[in-house]
C-alpha positions as CSV (number, residue, x, y, z in Angstrom):
1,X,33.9,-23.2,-105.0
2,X,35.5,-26.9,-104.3
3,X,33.5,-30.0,-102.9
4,X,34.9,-31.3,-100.1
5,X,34.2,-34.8,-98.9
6,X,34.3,-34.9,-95.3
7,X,34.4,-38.6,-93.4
8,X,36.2,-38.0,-90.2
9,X,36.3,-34.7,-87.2
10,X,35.4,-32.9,-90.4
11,X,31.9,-34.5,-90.0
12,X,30.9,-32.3,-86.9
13,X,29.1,-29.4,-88.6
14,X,29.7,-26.9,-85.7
15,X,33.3,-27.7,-85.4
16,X,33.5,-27.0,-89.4
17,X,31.5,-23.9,-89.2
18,X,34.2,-22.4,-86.5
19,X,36.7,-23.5,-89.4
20,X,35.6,-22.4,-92.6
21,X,33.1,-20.2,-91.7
22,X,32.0,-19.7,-95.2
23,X,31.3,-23.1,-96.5
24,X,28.3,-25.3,-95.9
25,X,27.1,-28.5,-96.0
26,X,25.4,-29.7,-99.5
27,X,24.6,-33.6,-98.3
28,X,25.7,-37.2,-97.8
29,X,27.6,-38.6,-99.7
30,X,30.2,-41.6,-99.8
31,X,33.3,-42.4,-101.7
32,X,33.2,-45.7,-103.6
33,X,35.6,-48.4,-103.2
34,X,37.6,-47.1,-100.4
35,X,37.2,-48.1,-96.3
36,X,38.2,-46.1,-93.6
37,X,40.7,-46.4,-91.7
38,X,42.7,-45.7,-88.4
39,X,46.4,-44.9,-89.4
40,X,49.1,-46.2,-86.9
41,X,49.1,-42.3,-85.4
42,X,45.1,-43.1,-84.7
43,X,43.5,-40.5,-87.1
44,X,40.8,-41.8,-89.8
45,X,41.9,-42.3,-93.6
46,X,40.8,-43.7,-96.4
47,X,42.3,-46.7,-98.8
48,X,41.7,-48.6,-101.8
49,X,38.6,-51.2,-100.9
50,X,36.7,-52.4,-104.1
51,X,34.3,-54.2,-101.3
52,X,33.6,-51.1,-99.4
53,X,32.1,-47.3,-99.1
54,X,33.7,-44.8,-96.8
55,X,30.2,-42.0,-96.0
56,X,30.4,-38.5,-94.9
57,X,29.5,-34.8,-95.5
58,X,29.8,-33.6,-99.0
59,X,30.7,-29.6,-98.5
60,X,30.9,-26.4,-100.7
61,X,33.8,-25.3,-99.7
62,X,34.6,-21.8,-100.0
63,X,37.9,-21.1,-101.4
64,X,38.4,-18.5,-98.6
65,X,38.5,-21.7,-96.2
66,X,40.4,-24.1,-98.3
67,X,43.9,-22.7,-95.9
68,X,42.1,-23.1,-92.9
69,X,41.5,-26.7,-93.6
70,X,44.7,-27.0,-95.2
71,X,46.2,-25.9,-91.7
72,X,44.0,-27.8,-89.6
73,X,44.7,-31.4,-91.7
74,X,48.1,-30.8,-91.2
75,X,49.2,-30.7,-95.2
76,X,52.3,-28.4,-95.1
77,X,53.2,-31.2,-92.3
78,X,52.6,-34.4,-94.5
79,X,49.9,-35.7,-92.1
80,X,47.8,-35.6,-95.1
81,X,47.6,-35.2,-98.9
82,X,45.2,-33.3,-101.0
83,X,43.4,-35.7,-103.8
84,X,40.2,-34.9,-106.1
85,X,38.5,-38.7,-106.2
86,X,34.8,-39.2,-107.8
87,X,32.3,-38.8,-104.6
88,X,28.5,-40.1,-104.7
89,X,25.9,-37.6,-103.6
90,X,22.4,-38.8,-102.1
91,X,20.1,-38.8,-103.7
92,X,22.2,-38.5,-107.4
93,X,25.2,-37.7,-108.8
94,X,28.7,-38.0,-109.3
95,X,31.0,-35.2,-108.3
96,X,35.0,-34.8,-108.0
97,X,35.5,-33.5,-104.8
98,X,38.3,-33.0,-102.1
99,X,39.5,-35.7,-100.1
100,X,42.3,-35.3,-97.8
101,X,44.2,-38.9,-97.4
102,X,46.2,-39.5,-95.0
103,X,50.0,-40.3,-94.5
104,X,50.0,-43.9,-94.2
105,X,48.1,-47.0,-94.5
106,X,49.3,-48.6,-91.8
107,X,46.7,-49.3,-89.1
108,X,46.5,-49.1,-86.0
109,X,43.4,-48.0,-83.6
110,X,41.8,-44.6,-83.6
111,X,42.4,-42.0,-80.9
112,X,39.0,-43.0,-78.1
113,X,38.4,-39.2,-77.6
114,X,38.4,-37.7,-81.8
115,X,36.3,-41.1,-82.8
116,X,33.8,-41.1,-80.2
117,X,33.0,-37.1,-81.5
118,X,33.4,-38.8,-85.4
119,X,30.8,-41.4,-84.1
120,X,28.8,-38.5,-82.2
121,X,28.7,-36.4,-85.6
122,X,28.3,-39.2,-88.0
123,X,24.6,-39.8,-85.7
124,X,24.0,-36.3,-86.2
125,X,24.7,-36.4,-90.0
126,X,22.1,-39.4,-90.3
127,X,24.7,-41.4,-92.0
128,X,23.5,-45.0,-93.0
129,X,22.5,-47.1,-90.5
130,X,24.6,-50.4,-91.6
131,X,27.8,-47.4,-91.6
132,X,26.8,-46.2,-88.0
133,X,27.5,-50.0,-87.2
134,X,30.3,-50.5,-88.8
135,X,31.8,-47.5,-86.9
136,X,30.3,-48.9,-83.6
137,X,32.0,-51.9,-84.8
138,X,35.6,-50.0,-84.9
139,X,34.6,-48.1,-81.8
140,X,34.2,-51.7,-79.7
141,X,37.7,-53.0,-81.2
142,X,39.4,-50.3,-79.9
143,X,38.0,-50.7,-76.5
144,X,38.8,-53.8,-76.2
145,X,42.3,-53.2,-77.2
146,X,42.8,-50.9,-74.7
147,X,41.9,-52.8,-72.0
């Protein structure tokens, strides 16, 4: 079975378990060199950052789920490309795993409603605390662009 590196909705447990029903979560785990972003349509991506670490969900996904999440990233639409990057585990280890990137790295800010549930899951997953901040940090930005 594939790793899959999860950093954005993909972080809510429950939400993956409804779609691939036969993978699970292994650990954290962040991708090296890369920061997350909100794309110009106001999903989460990743890009080239030699300064930064994007965290999430490392997954074994089962290869009965890989169309599901295929479907749901929006792949045969070109929201989002399949790449295999290098992915740190806690507490050790290297491992290629699936990253889905997304269409653009144009920014812009993310949707309120799908980052307030990445924030809400990214608690749950116990990710970092100076990487919860940063995403608080990304959460007030957008706020106060809106208003």
């Amino acid at each position: 079975m594939p790793h899959y590196f999860a950093y954005g909705a993909n972080l809510d447990r429950e939400a993956m378990r409804q779609r691939c029903p036969r993978s699970r979560v292994l650990c954290r785990a962040r991708l090296a060199r890369h920061r997350l972003i909100a794309m110009s349509d106001g999903f989460l991506s990743v890009v080239p950052d030699p300064r930064a670490n994007v965290c999430g969900l490392l997954w074994d996904l089962a290869l009965a789920d890989v169309r599901a999440l295929d479907l749901f990233e929006g792949v045969s639409r070109g929201d989002y490309k399949k790449c295999y990057m290098p992915v740190l585990r806690e507490p050790f280890g290297s491992v290629k795993a699936l990253v889905y990137v997304g269409w653009t790295a144009a920014e812009g800010a993310p949707q309120p409603a799908y980052f307030g549930a990445i924030l809400a899951a990214a608690r749950a997953a116990a990710l970092p605390a100076v990487y919860l901040a940063h995403l608080e940090t990304l959460a007030k930005i957008n706020r106060r662009n809106q208003q």
